[in-house]
C-alpha positions in Angstrom: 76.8 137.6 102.2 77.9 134.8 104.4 78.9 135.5 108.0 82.1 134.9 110.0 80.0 131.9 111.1 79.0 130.6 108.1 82.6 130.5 106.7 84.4 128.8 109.7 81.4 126.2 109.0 82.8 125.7 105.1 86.0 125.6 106.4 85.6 122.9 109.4 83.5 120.9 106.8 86.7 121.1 104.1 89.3 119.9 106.9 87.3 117.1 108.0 86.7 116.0 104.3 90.6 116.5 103.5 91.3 114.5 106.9 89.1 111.6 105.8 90.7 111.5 102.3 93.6 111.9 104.0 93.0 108.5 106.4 91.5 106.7 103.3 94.6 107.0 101.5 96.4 105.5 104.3 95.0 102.8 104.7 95.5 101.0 102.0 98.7 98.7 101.7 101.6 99.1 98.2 103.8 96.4 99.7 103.7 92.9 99.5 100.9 90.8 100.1 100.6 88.3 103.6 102.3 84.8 103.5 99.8 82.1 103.6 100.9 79.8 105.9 98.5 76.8 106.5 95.7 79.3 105.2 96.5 81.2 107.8 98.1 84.8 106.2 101.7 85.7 108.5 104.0 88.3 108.1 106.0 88.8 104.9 109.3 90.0 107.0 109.4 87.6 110.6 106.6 84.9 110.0 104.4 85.7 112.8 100.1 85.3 112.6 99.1 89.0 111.4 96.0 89.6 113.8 92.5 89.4 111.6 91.9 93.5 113.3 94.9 94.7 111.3 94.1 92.9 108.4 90.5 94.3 108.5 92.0 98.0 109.3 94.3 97.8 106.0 93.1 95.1 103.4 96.0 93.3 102.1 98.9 93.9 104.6 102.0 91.8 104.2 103.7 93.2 107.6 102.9 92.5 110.9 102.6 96.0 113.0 106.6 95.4 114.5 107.6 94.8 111.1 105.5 98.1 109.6 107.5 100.2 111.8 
């Protein structure tokens, strides 16, 4: 029989795996793709360079982070 212990363990370990499902699933992008603009990809609303960090946090971003919200 599992202690008290043993079952906040199970639980901690099913949080943190529903949290990290949770971020996975947000970071991944429905909208529209970046505008290339001389091969350089720019915001789909206002135009403006979208930095190479956010693109490598969410893969295919159209929106610069002002636009997002």
């Amino acid at each position: 029989m599992a202690d008290i212990f043993d079952q906040a363990s199970d639980y901690e370990a099913r949080d943190r795996e529903a949290a990290i499902s949770a971020a996975v699933g947000r970071a991944t992008w429905a909208g529209p793709g970046p505008d290339l603009i001389d091969g350089i990809p720019c915001c789909a609303e206002c135009g403006e360079p979208i930095p190479v960090a956010r693109l490598a946090a969410i893969p295919g971003v159209g929106l610069c982070v002002d636009c997002a919200e």
